[in-house]
C-alpha positions as CSV (number, residue, x, y, z in Angstrom):
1,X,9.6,6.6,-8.3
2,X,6.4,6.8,-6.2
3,X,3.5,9.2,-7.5
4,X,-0.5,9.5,-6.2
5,X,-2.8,8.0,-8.8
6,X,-6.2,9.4,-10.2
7,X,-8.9,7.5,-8.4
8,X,-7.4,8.9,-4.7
9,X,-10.0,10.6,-2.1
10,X,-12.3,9.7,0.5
11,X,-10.6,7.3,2.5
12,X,-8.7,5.8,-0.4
13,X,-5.2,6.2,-1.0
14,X,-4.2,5.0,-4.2
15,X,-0.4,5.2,-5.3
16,X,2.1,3.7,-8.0
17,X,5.8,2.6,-7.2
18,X,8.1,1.9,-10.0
19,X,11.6,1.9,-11.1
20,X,13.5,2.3,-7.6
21,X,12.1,2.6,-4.3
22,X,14.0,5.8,-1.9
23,X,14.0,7.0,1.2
24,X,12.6,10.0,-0.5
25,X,9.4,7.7,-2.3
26,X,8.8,6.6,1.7
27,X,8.2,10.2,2.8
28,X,6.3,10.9,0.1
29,X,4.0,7.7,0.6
30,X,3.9,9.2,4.5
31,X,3.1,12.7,3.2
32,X,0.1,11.3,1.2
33,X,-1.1,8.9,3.9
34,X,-1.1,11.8,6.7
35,X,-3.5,14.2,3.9
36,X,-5.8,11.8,3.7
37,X,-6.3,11.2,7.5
38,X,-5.8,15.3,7.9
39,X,-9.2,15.0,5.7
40,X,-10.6,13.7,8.7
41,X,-10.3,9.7,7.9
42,X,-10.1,7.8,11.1
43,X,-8.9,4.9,8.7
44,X,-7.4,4.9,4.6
45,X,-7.8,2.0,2.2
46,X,-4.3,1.7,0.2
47,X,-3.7,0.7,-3.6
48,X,-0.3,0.1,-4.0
49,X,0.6,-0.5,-7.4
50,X,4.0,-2.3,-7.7
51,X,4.3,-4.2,-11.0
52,X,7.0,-1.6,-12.3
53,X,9.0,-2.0,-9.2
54,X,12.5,-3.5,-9.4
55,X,13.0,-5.1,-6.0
56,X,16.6,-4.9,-6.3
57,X,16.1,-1.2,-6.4
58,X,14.7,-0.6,-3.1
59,X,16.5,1.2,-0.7
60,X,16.9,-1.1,2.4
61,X,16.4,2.2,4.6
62,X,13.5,2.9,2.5
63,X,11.8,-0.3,3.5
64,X,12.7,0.1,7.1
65,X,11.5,3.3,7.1
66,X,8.2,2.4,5.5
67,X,7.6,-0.6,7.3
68,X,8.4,1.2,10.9
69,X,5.2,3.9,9.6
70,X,2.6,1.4,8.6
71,X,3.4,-0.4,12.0
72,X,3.1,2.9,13.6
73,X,-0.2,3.1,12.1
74,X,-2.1,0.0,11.6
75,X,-5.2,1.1,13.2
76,X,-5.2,3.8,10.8
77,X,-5.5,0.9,7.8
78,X,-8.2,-1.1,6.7
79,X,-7.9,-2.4,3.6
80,X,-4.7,-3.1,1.5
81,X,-4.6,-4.0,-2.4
82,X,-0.8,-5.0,-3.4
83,X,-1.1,-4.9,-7.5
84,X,1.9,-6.7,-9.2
85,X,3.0,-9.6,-11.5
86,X,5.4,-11.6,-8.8
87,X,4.6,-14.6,-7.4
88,X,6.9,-13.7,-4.6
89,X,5.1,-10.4,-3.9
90,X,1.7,-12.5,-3.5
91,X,3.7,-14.9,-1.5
92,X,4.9,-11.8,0.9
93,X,1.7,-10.3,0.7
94,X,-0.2,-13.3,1.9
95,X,2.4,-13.8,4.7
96,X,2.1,-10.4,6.0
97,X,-1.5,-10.4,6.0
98,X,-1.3,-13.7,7.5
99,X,1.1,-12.2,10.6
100,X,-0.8,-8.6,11.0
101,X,-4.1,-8.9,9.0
102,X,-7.2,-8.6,11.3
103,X,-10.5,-9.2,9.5
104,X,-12.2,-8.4,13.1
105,X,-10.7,-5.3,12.6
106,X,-11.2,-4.8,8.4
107,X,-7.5,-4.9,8.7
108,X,-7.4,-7.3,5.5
109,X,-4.1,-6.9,3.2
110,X,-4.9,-8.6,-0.3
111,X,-2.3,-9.1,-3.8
112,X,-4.2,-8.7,-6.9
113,X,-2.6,-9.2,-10.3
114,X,-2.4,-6.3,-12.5
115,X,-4.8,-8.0,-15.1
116,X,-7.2,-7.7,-12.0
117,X,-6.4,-3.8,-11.0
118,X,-10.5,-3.6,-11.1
119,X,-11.0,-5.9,-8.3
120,X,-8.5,-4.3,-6.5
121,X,-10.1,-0.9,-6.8
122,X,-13.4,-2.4,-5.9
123,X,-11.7,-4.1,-2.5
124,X,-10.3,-0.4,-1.7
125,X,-13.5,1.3,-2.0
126,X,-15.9,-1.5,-0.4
């Protein structure tokens, strides 16, 4: 299930994904990420909140189709939080940031834990 939480505007996109992760959640993740950047945002900040997600849920044409529109769109990023309570998710998150991040470019993809979702909004909105 993927919903928009309180706390988005500006040039921060803040969402939740839990339960299951559709082809359906990843066009509504686009759908959100374009009205922010309609609003005249030549780059978001993303909150992705993903302690509730079951990874053995997720739609493998879901991620494909998620992961071909943030490539599509990485100069449109800047920062990434990634909240969770997986050691593998920080793992992949690392990695990822490690292959794509750019900090020359503010392109910077960070996990938090969910005990630290403060920090995370503060890394979104800096």
């Amino acid at each position: 299930m993927f919903k928009v939480l309180e706390g988005t505007g500006g040039d921060v996109l803040a969402v939740e994904i839990s339960g299951s992760y559709t082809t359906e959640d990843a066009k509504q993740f686009e759908n959100a990420a374009e009205a922010q950047l309609a609003q005249g945002n030549e780059r978001i900040n993303i909150l992705a909140k993903i302690d509730q997600l079951d990874l053995l849920k997720i739609e493998p044409k879901a991620f494909f189709q998620d992961a071909k529109y943030a490539l599509g769109h990485l100069k449109q990023m800047r920062h990434l939080a990634i909240v969770g309570d997986s050691k593998l998710e920080e793992v992949l998150v690392k990695l990822d940031n490690l292959i794509l991040g750019s900090e020359k470019n503010e392109l910077i993809e960070k996990y938090f834990n969910v005990a630290d979702m403060d920090q995370a909004w503060k890394f979104v909105r800096s």
